[in-house]
PyMOL commands that place a pseudoatom at each C-alpha (Angstrom):
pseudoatom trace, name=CA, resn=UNK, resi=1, chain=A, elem=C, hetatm=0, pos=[63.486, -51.418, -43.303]
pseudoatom trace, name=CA, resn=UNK, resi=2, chain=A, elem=C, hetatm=0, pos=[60.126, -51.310, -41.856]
pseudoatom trace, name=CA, resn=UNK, resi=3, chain=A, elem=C, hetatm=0, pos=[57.554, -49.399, -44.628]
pseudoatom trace, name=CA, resn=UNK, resi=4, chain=A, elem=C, hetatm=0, pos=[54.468, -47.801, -42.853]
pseudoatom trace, name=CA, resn=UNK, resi=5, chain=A, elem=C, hetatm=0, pos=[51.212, -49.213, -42.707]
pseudoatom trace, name=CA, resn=UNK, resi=6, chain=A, elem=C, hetatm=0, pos=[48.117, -46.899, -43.201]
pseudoatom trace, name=CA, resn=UNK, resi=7, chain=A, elem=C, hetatm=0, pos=[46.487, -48.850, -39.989]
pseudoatom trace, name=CA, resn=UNK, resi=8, chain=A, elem=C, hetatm=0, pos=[45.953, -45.263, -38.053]
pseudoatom trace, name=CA, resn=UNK, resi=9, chain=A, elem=C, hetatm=0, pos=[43.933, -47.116, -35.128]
pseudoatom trace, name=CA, resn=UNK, resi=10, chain=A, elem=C, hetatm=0, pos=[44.272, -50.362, -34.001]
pseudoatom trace, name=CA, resn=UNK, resi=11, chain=A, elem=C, hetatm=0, pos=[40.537, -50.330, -32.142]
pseudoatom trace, name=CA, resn=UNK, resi=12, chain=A, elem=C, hetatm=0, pos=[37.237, -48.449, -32.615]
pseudoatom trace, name=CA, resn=UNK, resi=13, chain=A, elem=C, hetatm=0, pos=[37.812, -47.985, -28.624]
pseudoatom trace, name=CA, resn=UNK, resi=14, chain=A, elem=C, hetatm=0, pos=[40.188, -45.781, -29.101]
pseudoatom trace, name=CA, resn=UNK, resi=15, chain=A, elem=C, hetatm=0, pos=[37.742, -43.406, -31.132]
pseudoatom trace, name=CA, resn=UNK, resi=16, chain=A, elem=C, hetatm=0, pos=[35.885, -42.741, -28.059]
pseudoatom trace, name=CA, resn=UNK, resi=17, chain=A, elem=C, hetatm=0, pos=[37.627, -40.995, -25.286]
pseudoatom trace, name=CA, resn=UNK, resi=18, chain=A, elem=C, hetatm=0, pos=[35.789, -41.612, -22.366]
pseudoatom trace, name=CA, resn=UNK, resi=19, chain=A, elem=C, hetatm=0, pos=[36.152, -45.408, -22.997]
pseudoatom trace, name=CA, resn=UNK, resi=20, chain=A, elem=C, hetatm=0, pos=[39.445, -45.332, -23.669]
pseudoatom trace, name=CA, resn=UNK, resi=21, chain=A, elem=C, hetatm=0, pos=[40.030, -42.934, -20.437]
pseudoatom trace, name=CA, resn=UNK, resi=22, chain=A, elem=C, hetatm=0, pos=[38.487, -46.144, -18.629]
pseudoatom trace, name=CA, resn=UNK, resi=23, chain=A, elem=C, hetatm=0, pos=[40.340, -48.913, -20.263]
pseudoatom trace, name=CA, resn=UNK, resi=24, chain=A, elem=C, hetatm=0, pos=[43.047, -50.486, -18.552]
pseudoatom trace, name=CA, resn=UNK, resi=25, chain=A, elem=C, hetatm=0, pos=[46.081, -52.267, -20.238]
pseudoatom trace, name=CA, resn=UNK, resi=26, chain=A, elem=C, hetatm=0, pos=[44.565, -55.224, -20.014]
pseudoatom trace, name=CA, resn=UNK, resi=27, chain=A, elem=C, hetatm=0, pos=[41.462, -54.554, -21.778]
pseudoatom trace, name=CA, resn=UNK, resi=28, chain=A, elem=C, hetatm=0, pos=[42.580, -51.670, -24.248]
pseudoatom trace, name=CA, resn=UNK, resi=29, chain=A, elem=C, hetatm=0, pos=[42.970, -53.090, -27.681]
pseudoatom trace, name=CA, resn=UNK, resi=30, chain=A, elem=C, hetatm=0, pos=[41.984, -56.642, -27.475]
pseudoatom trace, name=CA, resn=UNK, resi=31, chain=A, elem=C, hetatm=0, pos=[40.875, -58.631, -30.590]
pseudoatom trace, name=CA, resn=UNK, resi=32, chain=A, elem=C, hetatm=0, pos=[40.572, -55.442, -32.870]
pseudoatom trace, name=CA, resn=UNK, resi=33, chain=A, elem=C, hetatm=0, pos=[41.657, -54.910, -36.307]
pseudoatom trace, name=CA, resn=UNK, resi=34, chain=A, elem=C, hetatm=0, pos=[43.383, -50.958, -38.032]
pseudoatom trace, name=CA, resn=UNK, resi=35, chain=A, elem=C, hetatm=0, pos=[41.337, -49.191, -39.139]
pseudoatom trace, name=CA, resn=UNK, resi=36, chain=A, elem=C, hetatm=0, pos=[42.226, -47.259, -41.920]
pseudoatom trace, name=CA, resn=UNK, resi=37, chain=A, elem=C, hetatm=0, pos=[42.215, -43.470, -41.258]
pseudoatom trace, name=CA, resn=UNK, resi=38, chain=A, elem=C, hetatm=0, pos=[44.025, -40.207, -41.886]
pseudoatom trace, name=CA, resn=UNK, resi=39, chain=A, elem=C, hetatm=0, pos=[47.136, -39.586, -40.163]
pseudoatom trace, name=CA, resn=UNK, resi=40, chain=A, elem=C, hetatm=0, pos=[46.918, -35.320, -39.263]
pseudoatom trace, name=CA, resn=UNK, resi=41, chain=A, elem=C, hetatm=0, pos=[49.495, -33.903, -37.080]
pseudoatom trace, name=CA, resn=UNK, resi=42, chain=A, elem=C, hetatm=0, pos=[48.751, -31.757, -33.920]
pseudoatom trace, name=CA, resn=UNK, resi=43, chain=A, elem=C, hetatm=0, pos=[49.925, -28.652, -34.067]
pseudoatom trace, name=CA, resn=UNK, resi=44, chain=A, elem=C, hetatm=0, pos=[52.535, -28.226, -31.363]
pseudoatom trace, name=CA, resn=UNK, resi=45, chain=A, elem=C, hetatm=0, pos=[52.414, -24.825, -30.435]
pseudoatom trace, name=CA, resn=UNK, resi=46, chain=A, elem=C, hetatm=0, pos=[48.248, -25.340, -29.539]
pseudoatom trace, name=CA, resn=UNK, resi=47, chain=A, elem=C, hetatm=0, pos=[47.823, -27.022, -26.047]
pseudoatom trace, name=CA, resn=UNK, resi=48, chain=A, elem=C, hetatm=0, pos=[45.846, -30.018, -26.138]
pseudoatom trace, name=CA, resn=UNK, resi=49, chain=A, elem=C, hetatm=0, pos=[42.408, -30.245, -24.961]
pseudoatom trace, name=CA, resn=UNK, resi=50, chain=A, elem=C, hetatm=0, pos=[41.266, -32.952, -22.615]
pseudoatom trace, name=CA, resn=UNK, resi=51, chain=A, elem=C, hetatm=0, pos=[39.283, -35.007, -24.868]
pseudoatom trace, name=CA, resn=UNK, resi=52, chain=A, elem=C, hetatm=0, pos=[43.008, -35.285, -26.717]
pseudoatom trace, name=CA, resn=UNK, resi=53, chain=A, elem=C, hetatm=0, pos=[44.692, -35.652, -24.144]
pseudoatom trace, name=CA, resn=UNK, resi=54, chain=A, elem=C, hetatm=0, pos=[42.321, -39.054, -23.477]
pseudoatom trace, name=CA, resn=UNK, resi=55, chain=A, elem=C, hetatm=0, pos=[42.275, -40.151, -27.085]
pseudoatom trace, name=CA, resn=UNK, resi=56, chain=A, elem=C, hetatm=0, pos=[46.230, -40.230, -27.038]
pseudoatom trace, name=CA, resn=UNK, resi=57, chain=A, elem=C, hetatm=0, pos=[45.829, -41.883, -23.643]
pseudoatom trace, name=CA, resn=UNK, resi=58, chain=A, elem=C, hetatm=0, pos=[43.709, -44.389, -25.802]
pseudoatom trace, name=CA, resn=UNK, resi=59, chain=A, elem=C, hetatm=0, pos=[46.066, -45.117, -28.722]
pseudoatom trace, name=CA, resn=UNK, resi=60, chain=A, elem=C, hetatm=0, pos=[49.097, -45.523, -25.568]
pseudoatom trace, name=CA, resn=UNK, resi=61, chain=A, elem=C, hetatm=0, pos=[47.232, -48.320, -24.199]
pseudoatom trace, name=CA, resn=UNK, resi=62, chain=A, elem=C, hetatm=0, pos=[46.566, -49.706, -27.028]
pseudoatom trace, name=CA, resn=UNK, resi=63, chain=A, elem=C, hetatm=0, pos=[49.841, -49.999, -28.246]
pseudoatom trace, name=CA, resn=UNK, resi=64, chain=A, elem=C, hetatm=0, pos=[51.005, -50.800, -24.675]
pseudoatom trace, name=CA, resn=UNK, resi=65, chain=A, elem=C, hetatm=0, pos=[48.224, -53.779, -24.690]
pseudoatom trace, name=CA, resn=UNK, resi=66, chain=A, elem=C, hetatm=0, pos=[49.548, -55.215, -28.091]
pseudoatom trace, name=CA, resn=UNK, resi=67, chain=A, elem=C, hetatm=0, pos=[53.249, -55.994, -26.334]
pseudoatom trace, name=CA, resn=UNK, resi=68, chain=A, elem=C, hetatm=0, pos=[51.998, -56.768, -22.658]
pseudoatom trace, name=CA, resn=UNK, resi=69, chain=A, elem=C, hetatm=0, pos=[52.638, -60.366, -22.749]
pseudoatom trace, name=CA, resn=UNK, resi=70, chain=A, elem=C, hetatm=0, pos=[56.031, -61.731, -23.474]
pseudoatom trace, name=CA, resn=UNK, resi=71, chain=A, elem=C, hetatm=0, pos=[54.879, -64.754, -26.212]
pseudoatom trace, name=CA, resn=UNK, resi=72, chain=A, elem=C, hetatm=0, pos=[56.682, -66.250, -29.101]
pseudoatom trace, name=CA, resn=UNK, resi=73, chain=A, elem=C, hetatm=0, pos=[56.124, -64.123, -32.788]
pseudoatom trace, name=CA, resn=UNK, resi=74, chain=A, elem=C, hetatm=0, pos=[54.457, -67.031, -34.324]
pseudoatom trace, name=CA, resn=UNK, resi=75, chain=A, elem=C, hetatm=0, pos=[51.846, -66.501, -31.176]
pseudoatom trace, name=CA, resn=UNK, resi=76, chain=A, elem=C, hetatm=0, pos=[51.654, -62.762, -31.118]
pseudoatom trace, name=CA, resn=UNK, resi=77, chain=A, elem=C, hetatm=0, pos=[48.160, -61.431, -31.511]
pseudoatom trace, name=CA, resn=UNK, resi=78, chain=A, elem=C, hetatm=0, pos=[49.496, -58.293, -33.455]
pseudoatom trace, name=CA, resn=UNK, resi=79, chain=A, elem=C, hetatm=0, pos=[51.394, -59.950, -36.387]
pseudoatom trace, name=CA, resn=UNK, resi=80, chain=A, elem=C, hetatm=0, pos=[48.397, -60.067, -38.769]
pseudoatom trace, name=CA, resn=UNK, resi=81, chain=A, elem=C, hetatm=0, pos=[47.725, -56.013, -37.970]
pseudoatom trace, name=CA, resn=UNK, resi=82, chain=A, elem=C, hetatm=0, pos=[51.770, -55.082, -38.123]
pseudoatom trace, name=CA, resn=UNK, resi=83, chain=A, elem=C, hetatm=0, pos=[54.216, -54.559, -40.897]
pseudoatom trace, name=CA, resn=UNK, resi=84, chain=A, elem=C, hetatm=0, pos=[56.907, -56.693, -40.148]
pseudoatom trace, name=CA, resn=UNK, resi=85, chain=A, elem=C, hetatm=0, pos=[60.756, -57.322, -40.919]
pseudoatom trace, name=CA, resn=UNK, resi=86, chain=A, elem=C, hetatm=0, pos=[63.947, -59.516, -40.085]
pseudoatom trace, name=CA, resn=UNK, resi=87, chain=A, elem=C, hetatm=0, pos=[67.232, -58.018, -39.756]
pseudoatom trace, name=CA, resn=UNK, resi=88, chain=A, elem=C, hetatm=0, pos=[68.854, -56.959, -42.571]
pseudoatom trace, name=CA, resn=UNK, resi=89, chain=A, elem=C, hetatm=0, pos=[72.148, -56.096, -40.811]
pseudoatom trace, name=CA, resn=UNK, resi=90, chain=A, elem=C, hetatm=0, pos=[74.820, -58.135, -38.973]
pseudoatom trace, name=CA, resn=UNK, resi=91, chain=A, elem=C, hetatm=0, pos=[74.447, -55.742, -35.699]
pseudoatom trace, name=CA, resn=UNK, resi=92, chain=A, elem=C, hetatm=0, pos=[70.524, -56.318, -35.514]
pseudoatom trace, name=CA, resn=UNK, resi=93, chain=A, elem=C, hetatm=0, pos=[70.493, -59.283, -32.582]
pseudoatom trace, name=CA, resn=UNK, resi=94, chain=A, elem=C, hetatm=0, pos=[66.776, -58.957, -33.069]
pseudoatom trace, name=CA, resn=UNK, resi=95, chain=A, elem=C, hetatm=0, pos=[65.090, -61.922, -35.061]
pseudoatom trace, name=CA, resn=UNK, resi=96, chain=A, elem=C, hetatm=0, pos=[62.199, -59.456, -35.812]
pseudoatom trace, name=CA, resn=UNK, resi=97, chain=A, elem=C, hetatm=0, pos=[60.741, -56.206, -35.943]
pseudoatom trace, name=CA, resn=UNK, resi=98, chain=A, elem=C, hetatm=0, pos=[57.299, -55.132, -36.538]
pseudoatom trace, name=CA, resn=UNK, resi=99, chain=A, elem=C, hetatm=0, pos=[55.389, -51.748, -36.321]
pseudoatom trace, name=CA, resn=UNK, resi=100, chain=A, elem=C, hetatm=0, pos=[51.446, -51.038, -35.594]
pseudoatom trace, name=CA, resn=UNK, resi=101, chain=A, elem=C, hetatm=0, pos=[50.884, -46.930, -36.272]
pseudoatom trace, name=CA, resn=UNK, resi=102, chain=A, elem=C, hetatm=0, pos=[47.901, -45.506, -34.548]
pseudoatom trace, name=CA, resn=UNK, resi=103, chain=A, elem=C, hetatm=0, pos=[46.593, -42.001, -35.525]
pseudoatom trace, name=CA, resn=UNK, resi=104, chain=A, elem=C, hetatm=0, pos=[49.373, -39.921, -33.574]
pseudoatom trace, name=CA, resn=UNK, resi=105, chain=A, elem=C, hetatm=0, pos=[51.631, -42.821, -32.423]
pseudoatom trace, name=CA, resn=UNK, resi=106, chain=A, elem=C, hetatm=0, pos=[53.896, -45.879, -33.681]
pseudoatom trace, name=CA, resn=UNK, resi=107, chain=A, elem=C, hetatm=0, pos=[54.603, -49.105, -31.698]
pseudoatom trace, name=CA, resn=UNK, resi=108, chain=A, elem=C, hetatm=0, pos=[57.588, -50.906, -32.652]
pseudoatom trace, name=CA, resn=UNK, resi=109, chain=A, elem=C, hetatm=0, pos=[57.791, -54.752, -31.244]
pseudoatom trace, name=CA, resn=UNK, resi=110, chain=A, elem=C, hetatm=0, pos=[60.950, -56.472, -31.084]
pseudoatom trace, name=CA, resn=UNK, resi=111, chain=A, elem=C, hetatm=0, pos=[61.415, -60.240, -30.718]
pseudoatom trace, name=CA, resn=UNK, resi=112, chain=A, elem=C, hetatm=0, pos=[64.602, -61.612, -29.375]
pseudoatom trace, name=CA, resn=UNK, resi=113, chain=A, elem=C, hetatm=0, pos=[65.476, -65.163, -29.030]
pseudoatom trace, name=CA, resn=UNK, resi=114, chain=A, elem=C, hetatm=0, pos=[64.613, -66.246, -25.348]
pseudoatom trace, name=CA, resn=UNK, resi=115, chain=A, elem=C, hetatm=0, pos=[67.158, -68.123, -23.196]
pseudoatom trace, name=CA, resn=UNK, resi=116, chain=A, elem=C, hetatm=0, pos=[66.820, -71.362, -25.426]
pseudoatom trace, name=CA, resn=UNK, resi=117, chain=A, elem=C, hetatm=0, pos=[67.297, -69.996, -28.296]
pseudoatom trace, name=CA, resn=UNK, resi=118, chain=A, elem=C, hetatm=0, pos=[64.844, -71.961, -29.988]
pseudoatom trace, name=CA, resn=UNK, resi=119, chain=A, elem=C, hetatm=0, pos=[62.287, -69.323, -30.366]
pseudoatom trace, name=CA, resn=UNK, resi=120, chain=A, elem=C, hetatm=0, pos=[61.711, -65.868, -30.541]
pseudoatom trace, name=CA, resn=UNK, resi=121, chain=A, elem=C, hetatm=0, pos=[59.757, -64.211, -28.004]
pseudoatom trace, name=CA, resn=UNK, resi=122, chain=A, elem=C, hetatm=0, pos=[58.622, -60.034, -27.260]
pseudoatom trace, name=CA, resn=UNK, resi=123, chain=A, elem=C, hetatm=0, pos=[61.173, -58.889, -25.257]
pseudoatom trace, name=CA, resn=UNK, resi=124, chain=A, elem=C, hetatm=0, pos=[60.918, -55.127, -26.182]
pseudoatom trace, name=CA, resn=UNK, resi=125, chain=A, elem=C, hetatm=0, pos=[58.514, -52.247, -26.893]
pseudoatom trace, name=CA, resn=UNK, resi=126, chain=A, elem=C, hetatm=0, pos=[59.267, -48.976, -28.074]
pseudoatom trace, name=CA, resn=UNK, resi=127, chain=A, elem=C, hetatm=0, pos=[56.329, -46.366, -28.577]
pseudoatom trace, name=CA, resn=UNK, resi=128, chain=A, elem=C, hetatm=0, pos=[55.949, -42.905, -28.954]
pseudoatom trace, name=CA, resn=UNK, resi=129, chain=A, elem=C, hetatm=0, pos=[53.017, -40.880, -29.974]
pseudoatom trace, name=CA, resn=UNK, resi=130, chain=A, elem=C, hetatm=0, pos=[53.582, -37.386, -31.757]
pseudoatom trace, name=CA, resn=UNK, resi=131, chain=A, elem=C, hetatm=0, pos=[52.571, -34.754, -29.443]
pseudoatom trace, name=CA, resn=UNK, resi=132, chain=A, elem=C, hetatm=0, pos=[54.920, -32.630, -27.089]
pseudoatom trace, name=CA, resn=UNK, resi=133, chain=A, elem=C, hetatm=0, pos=[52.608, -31.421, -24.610]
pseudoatom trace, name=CA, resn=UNK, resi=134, chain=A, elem=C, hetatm=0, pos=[54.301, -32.321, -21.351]
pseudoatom trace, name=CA, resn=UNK, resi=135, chain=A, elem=C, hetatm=0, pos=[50.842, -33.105, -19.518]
pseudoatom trace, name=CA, resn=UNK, resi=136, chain=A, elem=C, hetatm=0, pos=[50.897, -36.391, -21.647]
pseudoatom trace, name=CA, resn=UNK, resi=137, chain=A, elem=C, hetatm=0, pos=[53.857, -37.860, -19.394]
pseudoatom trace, name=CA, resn=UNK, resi=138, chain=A, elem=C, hetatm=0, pos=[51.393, -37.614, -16.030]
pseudoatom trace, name=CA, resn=UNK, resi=139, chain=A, elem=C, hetatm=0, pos=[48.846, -39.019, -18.385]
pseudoatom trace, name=CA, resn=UNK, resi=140, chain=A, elem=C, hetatm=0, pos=[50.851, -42.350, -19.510]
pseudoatom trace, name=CA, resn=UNK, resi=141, chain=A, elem=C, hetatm=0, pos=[52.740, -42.559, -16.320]
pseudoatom trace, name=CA, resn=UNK, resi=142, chain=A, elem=C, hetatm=0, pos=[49.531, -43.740, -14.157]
pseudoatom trace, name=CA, resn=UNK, resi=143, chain=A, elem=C, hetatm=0, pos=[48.603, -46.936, -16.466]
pseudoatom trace, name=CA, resn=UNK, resi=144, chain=A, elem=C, hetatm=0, pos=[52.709, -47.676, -16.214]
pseudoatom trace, name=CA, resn=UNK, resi=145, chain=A, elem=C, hetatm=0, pos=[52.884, -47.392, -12.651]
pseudoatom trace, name=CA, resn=UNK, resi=146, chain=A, elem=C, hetatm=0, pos=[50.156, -49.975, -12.211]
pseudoatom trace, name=CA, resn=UNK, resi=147, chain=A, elem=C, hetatm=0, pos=[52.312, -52.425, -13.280]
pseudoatom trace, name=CA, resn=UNK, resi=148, chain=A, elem=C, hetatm=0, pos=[55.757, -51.536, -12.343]
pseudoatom trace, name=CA, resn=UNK, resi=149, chain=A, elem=C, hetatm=0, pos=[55.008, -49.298, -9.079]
pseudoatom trace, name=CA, resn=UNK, resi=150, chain=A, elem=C, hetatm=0, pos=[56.453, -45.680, -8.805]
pseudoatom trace, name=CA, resn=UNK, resi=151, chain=A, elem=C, hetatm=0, pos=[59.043, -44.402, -11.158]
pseudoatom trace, name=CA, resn=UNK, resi=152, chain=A, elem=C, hetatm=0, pos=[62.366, -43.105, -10.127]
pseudoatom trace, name=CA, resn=UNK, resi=153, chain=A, elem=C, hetatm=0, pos=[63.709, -40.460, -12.038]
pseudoatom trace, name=CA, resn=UNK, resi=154, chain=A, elem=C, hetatm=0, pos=[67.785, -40.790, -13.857]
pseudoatom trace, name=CA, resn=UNK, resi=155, chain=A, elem=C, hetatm=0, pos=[69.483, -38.396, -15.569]
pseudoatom trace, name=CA, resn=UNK, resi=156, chain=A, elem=C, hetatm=0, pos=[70.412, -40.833, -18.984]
pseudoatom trace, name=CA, resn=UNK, resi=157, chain=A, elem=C, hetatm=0, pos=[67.760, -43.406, -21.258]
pseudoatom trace, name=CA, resn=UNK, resi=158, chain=A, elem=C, hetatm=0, pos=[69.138, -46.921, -21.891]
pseudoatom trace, name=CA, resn=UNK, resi=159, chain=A, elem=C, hetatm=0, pos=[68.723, -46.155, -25.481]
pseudoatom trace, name=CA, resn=UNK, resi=160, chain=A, elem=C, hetatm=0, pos=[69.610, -44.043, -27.999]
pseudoatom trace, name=CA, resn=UNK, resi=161, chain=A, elem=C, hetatm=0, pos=[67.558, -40.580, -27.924]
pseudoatom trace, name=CA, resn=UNK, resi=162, chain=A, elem=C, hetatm=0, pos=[67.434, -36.856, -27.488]
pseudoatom trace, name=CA, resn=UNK, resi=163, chain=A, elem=C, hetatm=0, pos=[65.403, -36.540, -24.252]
pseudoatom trace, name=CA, resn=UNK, resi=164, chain=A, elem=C, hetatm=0, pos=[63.794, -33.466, -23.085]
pseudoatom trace, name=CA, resn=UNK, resi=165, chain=A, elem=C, hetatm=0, pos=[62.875, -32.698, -19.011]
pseudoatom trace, name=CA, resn=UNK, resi=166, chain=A, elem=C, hetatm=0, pos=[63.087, -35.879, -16.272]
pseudoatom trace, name=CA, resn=UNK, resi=167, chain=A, elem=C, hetatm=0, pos=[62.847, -39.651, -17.406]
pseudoatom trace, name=CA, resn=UNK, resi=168, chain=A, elem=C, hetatm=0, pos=[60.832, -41.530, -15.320]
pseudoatom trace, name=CA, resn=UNK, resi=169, chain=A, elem=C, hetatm=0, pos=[62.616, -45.136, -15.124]
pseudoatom trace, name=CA, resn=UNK, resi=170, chain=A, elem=C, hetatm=0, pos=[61.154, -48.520, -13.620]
pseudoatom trace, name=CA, resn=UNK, resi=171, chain=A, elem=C, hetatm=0, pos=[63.739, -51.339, -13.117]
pseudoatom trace, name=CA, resn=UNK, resi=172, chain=A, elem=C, hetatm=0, pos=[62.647, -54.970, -11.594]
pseudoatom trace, name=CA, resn=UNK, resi=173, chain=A, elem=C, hetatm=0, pos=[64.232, -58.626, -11.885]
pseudoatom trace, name=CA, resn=UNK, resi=174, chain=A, elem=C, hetatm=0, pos=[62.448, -58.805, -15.126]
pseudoatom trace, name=CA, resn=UNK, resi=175, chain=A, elem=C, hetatm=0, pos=[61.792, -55.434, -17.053]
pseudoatom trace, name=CA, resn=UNK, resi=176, chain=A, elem=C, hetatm=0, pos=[63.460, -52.329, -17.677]
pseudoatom trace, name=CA, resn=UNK, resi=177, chain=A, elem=C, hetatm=0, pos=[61.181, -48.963, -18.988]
pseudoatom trace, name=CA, resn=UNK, resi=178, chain=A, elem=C, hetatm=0, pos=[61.384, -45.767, -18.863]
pseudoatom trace, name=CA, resn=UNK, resi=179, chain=A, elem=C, hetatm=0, pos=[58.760, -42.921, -20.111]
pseudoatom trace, name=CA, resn=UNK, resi=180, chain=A, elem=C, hetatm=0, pos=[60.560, -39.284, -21.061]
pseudoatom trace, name=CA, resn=UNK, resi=181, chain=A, elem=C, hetatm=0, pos=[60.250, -36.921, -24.019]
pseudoatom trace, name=CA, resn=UNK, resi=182, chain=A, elem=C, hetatm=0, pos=[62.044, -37.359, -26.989]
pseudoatom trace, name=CA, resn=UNK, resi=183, chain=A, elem=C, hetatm=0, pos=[63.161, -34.845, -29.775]
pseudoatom trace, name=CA, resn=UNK, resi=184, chain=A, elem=C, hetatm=0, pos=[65.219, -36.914, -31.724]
pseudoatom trace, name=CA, resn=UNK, resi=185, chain=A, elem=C, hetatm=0, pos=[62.686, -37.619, -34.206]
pseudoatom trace, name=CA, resn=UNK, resi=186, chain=A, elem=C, hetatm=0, pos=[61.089, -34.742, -34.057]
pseudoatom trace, name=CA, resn=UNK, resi=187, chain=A, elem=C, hetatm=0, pos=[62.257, -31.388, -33.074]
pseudoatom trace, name=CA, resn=UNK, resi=188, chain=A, elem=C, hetatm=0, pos=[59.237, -30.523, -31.021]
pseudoatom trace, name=CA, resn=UNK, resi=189, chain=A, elem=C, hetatm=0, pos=[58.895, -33.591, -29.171]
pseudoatom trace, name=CA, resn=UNK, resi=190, chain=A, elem=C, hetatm=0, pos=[57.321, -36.624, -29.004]
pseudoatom trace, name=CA, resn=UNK, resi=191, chain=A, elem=C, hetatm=0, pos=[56.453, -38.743, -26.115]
pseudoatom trace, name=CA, resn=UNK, resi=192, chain=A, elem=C, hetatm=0, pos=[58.495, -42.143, -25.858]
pseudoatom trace, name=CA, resn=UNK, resi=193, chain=A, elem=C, hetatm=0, pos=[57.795, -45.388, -23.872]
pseudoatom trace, name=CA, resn=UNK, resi=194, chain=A, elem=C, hetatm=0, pos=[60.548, -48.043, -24.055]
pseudoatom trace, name=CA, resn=UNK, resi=195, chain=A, elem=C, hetatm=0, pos=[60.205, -51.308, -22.116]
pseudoatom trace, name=CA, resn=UNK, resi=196, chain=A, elem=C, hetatm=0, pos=[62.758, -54.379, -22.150]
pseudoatom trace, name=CA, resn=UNK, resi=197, chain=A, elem=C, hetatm=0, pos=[62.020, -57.120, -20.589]
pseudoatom trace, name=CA, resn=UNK, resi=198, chain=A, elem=C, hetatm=0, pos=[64.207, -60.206, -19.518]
pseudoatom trace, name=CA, resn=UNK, resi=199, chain=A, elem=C, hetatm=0, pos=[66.510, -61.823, -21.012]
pseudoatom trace, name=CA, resn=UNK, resi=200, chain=A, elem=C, hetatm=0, pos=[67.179, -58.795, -23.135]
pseudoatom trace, name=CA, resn=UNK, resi=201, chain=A, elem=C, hetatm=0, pos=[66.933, -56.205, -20.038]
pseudoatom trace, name=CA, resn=UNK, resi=202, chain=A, elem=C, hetatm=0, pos=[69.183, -58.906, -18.184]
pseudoatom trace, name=CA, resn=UNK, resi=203, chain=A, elem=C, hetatm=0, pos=[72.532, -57.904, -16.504]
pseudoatom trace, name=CA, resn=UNK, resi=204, chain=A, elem=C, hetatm=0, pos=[74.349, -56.615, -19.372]
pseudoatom trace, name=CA, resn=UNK, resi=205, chain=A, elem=C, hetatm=0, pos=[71.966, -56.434, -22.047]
pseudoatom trace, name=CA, resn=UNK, resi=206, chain=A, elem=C, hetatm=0, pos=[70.297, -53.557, -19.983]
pseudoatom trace, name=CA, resn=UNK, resi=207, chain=A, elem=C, hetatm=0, pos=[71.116, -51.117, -22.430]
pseudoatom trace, name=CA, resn=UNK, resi=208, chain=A, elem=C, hetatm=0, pos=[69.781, -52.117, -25.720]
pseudoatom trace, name=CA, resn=UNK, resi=209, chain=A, elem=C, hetatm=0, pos=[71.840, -52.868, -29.012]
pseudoatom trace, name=CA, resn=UNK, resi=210, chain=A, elem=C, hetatm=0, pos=[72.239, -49.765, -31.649]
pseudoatom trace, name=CA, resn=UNK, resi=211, chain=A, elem=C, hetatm=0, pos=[69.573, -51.384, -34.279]
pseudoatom trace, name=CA, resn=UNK, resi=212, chain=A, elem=C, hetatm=0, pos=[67.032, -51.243, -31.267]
pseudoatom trace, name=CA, resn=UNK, resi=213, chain=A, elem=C, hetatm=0, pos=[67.891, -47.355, -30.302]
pseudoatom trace, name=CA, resn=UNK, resi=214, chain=A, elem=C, hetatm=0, pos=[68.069, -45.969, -34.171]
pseudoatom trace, name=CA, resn=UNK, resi=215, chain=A, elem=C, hetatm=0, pos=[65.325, -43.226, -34.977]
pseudoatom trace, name=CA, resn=UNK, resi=216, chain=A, elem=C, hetatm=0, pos=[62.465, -44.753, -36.985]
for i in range(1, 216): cmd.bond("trace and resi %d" % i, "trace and resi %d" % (i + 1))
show_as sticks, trace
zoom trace
């Protein structure tokens, strides 16, 4: 079982809302270290202001940026900044699991064994930041769309969750991710990302294994 790290940012970018407004996905959250702050909720019934709204923005990327590139764990530039676990169940096909919490969000990071077999490479992201205000999907969707194109929209996730209001879903030769609302975590909602990319999102693999989907 993963056990939570107090790492509530992974950058001091994301501290500062107009930069992170401006950083892409590529340059969000390079070469930074946690930093150890308070975790406070957000109140869910009090709409979020803009400056927020861009801060969340912020900790997405980052915790986009730290899974962008599909490398071996051994090679992953997040491993010294995550908590991380093998599986402890026969069911878990993953060969590890690691988690990176921001100040409203968690980033899980799943490495698979690639088509060899002899290694273990990021093959699936699954993030979600703790606010329910529904603006937040427009907000994520643009930095997604730049690298998968438009969204369509489908009535089911590929994974296990309670989902509130239209998934957007991108599907290419290579990846599989879709951006919705979840509640079943938390009754109020919290904004999900999940991305799978080949060979896990691969023909029949698609939809992910049960030790993948499971509510953290």
């Amino acid at each position: 079982m993963v056990s939570l790290l107090t790492a509530a940012s992974i950058l001091p970018l994301l501290l500062n809302p107009v930069l992170a407004k401006d950083a892409n996905l590529e340059s969000a959250g390079a070469s930074y270290a946690p930093l150890d702050v308070s975790r406070k909720g957000l109140d869910p019934l009090v709409p979020l202001s803009k400056n927020q709204r861009n801060e969340l923005l912020g900790e997405f990327k980052g915790l986009v940026h730290m899974g962008l590139h599909k490398v071996t764990f051994e090679a992953w530039e997040g491993k010294d900044m995550a908590d991380c676990d093998k599986p402890q169940r026969p069911q878990d096909r993953w060969s590890y699991r690691c988690e990176i919490i921001t100040g409203q969000g968690n980033g899980y990071y799943y490495f698979y064994p690639n088509e060899s077999r002899q290694a273990a490479t990021l093959q699936a992201l699954d993030i979600r930041v703790n606010a329910a205000d529904e603006r937040l999907l427009d907000d994520f969707r643009r930095p997604v769309q730049e690298m998968f194109g438009l969204a369509s929209f489908v009535d089911k996730t590929s994974v296990r969750a309670k989902p509130s209001g239209r998934i957007r879903h991108w599907n290419t030769n290579e990846d599989v991710a879709e951006l919705f609302m979840d509640r079943a975590v938390r009754p109020e909602g919290s904004v999900r990302f999940v991305w799978m990319r080949s060979p896990l999102a691969a023909g029949a693999q698609a939809a992910l294994p049960a030790g993948f989907a499971e509510a953290h």
